[in-house]
MDAnalysis code that builds the backbone (N, CA, C; Angstrom):
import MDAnalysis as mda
import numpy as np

u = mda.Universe.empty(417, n_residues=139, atom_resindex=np.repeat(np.arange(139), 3), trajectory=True)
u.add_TopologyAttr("name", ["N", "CA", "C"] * 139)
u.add_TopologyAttr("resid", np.arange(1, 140))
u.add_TopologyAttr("resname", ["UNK", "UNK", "UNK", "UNK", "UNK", "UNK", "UNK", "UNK", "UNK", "UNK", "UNK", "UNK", "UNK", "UNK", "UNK", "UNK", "UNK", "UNK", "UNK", "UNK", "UNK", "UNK", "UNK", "UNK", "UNK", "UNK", "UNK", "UNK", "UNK", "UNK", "UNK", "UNK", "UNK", "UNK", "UNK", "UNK", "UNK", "UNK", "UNK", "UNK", "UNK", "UNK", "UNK", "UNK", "UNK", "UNK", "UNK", "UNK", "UNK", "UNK", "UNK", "UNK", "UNK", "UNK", "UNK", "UNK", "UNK", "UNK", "UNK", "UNK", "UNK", "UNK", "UNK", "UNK", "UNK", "UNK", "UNK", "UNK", "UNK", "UNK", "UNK", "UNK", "UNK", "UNK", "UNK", "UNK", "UNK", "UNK", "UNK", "UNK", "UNK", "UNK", "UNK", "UNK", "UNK", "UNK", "UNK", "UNK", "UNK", "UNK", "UNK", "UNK", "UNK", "UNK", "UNK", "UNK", "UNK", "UNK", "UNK", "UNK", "UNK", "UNK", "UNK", "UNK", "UNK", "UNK", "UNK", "UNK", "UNK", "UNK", "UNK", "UNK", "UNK", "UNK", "UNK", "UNK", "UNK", "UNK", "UNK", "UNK", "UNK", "UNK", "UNK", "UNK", "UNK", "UNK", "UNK", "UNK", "UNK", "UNK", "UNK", "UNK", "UNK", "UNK", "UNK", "UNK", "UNK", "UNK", "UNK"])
u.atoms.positions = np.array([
    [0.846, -1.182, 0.000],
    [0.000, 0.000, 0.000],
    [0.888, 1.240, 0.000],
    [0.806, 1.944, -1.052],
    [1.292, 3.520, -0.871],
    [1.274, 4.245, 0.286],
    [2.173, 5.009, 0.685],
    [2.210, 5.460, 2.051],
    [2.963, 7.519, 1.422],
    [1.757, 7.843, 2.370],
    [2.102, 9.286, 1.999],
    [2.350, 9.990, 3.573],
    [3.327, 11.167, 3.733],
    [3.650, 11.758, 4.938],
    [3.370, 13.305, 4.564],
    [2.555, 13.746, 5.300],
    [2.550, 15.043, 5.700],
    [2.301, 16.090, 6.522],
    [2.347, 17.485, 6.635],
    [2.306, 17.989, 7.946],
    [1.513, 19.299, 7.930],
    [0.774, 19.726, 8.548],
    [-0.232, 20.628, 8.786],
    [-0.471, 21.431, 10.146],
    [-1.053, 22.258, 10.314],
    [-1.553, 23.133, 11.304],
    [-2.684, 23.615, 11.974],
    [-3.123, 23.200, 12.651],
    [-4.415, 24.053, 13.463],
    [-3.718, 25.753, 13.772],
    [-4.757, 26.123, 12.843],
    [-3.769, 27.760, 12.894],
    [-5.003, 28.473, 13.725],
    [-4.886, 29.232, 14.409],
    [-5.889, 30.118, 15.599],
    [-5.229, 31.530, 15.381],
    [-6.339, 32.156, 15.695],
    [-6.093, 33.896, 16.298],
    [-6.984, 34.270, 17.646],
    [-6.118, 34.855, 18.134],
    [-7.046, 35.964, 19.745],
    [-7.690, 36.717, 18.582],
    [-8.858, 37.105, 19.034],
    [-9.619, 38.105, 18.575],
    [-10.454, 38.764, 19.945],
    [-11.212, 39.886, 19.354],
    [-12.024, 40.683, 20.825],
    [-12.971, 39.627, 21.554],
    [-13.441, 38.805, 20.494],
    [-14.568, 37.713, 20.565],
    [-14.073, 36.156, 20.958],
    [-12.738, 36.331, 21.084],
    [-12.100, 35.299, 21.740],
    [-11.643, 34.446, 20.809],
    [-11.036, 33.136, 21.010],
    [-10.078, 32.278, 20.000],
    [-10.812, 31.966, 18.807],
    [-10.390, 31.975, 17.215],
    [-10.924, 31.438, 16.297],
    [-9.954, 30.777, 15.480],
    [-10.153, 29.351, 14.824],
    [-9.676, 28.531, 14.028],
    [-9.956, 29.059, 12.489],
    [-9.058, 28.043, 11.645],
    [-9.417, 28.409, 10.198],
    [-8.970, 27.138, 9.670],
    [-10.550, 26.990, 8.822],
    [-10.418, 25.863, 8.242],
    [-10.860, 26.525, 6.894],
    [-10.973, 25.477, 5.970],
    [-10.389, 25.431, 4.877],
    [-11.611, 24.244, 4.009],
    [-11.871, 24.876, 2.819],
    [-12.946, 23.682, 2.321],
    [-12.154, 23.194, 1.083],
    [-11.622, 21.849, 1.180],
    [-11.319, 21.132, -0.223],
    [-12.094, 21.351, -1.200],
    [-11.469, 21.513, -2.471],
    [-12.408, 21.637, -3.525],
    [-13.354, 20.209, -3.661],
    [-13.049, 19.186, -2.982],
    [-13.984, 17.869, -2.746],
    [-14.958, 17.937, -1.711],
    [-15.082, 19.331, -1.116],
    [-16.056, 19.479, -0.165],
    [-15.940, 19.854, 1.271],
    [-15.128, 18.427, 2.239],
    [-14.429, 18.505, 3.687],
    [-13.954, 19.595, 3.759],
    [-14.095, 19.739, 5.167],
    [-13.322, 20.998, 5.897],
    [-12.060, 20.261, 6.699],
    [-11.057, 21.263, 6.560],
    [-9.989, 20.568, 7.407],
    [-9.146, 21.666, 7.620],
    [-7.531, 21.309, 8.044],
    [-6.536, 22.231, 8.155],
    [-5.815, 22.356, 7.249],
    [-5.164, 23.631, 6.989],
    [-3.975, 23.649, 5.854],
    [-3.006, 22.620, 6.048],
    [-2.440, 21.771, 5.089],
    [-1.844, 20.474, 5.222],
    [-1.068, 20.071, 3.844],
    [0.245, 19.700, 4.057],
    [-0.130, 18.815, 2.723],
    [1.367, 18.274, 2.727],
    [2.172, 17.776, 1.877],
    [3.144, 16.771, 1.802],
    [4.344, 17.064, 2.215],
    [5.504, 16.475, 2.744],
    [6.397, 16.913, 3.003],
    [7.429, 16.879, 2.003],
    [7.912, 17.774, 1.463],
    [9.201, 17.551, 0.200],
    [10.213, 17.120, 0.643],
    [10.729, 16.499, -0.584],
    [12.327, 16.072, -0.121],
    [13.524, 16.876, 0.072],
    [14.534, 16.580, 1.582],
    [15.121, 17.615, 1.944],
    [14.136, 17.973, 3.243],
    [13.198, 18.175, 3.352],
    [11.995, 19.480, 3.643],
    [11.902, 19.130, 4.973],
    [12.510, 19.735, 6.349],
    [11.588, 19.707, 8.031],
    [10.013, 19.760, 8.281],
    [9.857, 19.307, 9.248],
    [8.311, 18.941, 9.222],
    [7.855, 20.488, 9.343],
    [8.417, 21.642, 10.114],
    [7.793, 22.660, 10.282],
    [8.056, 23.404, 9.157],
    [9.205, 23.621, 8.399],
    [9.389, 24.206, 7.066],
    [8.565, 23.930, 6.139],
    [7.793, 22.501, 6.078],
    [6.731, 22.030, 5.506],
    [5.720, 23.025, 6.133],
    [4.996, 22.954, 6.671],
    [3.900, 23.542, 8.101],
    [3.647, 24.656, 7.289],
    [5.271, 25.716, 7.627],
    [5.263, 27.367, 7.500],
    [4.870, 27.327, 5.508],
    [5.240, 26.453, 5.120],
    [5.332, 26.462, 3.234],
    [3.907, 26.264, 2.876],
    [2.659, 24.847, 3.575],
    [1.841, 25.021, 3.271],
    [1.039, 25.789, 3.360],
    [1.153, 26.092, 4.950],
    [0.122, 27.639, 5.223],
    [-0.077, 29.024, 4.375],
    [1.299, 28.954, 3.899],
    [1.264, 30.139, 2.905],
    [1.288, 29.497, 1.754],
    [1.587, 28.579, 0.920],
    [0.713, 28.239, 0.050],
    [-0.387, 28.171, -0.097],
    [-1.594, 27.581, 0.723],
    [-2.314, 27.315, 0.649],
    [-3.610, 28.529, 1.260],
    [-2.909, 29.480, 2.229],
    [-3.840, 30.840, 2.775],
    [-3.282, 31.919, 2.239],
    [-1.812, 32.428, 2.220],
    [-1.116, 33.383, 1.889],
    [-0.368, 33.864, 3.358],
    [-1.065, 33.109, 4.436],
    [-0.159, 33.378, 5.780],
    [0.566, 33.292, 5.842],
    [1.456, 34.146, 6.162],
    [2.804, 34.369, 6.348],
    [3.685, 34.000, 7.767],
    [2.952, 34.921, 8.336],
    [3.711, 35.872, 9.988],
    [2.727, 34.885, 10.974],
    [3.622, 33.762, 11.328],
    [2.853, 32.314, 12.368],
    [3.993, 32.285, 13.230],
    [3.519, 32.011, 14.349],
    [4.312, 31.885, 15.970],
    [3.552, 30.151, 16.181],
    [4.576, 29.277, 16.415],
    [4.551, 27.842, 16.765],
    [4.707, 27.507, 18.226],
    [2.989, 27.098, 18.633],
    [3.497, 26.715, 19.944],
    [3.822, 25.720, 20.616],
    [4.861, 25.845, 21.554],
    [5.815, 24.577, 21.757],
    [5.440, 23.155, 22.301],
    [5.475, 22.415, 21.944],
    [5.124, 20.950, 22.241],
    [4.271, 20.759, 22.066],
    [3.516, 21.078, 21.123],
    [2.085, 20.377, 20.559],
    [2.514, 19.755, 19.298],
    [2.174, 18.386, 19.000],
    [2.690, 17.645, 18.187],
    [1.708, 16.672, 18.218],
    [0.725, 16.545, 16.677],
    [-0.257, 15.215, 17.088],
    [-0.036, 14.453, 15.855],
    [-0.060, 13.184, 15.516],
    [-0.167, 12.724, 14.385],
    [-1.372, 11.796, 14.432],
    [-1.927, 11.342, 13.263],
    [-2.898, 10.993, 12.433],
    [-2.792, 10.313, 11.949],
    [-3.410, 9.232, 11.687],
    [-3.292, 7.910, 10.446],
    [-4.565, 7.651, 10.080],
    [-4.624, 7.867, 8.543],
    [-5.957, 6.874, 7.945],
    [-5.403, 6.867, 6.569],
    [-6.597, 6.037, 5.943],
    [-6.561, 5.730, 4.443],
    [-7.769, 5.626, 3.725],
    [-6.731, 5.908, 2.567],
    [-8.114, 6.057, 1.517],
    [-7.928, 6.105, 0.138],
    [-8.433, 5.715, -0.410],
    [-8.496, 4.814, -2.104],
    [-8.769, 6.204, -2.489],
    [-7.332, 5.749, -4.417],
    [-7.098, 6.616, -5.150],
    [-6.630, 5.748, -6.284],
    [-7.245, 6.047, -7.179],
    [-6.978, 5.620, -8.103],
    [-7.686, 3.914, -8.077],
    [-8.290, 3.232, -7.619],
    [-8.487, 2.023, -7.137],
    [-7.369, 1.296, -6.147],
    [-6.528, 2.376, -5.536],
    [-5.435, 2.001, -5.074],
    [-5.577, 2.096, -3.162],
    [-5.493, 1.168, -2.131],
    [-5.687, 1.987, -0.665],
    [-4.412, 2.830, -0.461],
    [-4.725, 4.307, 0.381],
    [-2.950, 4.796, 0.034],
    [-3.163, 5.052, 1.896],
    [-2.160, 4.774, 2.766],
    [-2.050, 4.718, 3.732],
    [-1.534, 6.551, 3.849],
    [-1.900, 7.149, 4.920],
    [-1.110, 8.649, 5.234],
    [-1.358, 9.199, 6.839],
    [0.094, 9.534, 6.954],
    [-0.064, 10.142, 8.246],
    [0.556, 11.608, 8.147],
    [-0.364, 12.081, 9.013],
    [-0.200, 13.825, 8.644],
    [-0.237, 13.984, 10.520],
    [1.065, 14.757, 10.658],
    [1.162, 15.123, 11.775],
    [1.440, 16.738, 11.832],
    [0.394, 17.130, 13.009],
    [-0.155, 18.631, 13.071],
    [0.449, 19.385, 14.323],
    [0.734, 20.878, 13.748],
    [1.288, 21.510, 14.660],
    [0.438, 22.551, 15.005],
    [0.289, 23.166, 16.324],
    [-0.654, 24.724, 16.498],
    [0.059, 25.671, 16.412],
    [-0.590, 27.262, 15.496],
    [0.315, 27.836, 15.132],
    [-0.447, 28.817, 15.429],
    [-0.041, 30.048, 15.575],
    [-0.668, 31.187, 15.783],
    [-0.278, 32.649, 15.510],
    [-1.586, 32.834, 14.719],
    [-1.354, 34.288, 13.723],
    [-1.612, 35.467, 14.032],
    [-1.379, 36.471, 13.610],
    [-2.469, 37.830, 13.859],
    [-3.077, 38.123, 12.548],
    [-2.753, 37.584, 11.537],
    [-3.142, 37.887, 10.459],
    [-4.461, 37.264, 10.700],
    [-5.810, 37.974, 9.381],
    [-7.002, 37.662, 9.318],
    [-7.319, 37.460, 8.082],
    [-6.417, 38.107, 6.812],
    [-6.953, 38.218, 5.400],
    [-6.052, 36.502, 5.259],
    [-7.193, 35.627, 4.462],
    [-6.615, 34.708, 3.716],
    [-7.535, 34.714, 2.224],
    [-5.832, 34.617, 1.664],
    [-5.798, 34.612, -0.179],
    [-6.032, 32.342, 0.084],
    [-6.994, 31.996, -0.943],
    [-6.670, 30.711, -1.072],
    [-6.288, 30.390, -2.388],
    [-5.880, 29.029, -2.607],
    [-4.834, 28.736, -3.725],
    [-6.265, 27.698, -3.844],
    [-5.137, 27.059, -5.161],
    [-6.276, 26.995, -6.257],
    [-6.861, 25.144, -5.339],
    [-6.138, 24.995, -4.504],
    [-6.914, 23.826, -3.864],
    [-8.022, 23.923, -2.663],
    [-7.833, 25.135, -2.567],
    [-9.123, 24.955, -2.021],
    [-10.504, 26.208, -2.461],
    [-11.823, 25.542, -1.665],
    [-12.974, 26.983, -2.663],
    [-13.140, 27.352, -1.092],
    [-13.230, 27.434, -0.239],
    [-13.932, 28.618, 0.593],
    [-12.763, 28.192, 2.306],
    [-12.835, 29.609, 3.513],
    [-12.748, 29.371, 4.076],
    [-13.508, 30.207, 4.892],
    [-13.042, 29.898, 6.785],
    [-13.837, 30.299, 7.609],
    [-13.012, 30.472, 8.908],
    [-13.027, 31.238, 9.367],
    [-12.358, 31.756, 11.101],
    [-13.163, 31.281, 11.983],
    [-13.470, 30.344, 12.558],
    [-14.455, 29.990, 13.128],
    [-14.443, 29.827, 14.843],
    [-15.277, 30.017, 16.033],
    [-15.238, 29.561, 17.354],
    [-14.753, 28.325, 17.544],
    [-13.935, 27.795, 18.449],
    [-13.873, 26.552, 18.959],
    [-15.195, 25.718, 18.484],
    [-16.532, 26.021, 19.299],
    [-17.335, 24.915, 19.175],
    [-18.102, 25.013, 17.369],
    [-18.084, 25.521, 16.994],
    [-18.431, 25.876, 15.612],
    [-17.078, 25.323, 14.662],
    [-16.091, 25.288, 15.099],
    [-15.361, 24.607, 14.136],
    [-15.054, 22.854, 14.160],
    [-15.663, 23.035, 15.509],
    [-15.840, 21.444, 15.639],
    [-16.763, 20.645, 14.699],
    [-18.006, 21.848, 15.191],
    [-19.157, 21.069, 14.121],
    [-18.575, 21.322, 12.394],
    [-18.083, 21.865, 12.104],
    [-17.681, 22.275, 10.829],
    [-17.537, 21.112, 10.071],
    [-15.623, 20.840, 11.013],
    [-14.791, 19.951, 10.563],
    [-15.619, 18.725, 10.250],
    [-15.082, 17.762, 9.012],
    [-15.287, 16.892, 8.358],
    [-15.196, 15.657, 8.712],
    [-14.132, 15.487, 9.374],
    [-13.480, 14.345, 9.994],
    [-13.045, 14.168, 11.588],
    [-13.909, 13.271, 11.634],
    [-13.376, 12.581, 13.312],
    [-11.946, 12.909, 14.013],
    [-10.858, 12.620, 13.085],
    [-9.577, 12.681, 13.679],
    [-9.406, 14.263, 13.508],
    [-9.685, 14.867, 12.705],
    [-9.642, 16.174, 12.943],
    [-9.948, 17.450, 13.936],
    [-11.565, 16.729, 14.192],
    [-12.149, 16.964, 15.262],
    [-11.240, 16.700, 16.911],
    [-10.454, 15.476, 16.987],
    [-9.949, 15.101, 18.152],
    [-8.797, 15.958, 18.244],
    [-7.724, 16.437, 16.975],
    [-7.053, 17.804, 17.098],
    [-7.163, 18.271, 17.522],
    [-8.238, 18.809, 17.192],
    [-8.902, 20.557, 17.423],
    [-8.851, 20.599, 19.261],
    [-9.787, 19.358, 19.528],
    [-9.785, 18.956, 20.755],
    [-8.729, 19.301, 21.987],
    [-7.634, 18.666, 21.348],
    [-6.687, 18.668, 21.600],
    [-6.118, 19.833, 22.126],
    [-5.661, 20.714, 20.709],
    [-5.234, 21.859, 20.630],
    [-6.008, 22.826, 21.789],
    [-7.526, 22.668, 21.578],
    [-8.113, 23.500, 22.421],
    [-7.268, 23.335, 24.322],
    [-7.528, 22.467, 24.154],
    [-6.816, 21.608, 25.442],
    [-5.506, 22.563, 25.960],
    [-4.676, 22.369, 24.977],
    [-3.465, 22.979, 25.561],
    [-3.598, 24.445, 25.463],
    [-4.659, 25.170, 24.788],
    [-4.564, 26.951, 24.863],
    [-5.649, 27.490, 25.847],
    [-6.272, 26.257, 26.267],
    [-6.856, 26.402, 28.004],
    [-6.186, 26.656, 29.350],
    [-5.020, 25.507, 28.711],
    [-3.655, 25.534, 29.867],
    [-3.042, 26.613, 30.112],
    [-2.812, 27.502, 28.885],
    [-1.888, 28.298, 28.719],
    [-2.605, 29.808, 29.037],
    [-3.843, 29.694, 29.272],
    [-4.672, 31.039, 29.692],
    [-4.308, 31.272, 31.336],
])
């Protein structure tokens, strides 16, 4: 089975109205996080900082320390099962304007509990979870 690696971000901002996420709608529909393969040569966070701004135009992200989750599932391509683990970092912006690239059609800044319901996927959802988790700690 094909095996793909990549790395992504639960990206957040403080706002007046308190913490908001940004997800991201695949042009296949799901909502998720900016994400996507790691190049060769390429650190997992140099990946991270490359997709985010590929994929939003975000630039200016602060990484907070020791949050590290990874992910495993699969899913048929081509008639093929392709195994992938995408392991996610929390990152945090002040920026608000996102430009999207041509992979994805819409996004959204969303509340904690509103981006829960958003998100697409279970393991995504347990991220978010997650993440929320540790920027509770840190208040």
């Amino acid at each position: 089975m094909p095996r793909k690696i990549s790395a992504g971000a639960i990206v957040f901002r403080r706002t007046k109205r308190g913490l908001e996420f940004l997800l991201l709608q695949h042009e296949l529909g799901h909502w998720e996080f900016p994400k996507g393969k790691i190049e060769d040569g390429e650190e997992e966070l140099e990946t991270v900082r490359r997709e985010i701004e590929e994929e939003t135009s975000i630039a200016r992200i602060e990484f907070v320390e020791d949050f590290r989750e990874i992910i495993q599932y699969s899913y048929r391509r081509k008639r093929k099962s392709v195994s992938k683990t995408v392991t996610f970092h929390l990152v945090k912006t002040r920026q608000q304007r996102v430009k999207l690239s041509d992979e994805h059609q819409d996004f959204q800044w969303l509340p904690y509990d509103r981006a829960l319901r958003k998100l697409t996927f279970n393991n995504s959802k347990a991220v978010l979870g997650k993440a929320m988790k540790v920027l509770r700690e840190m208040e």
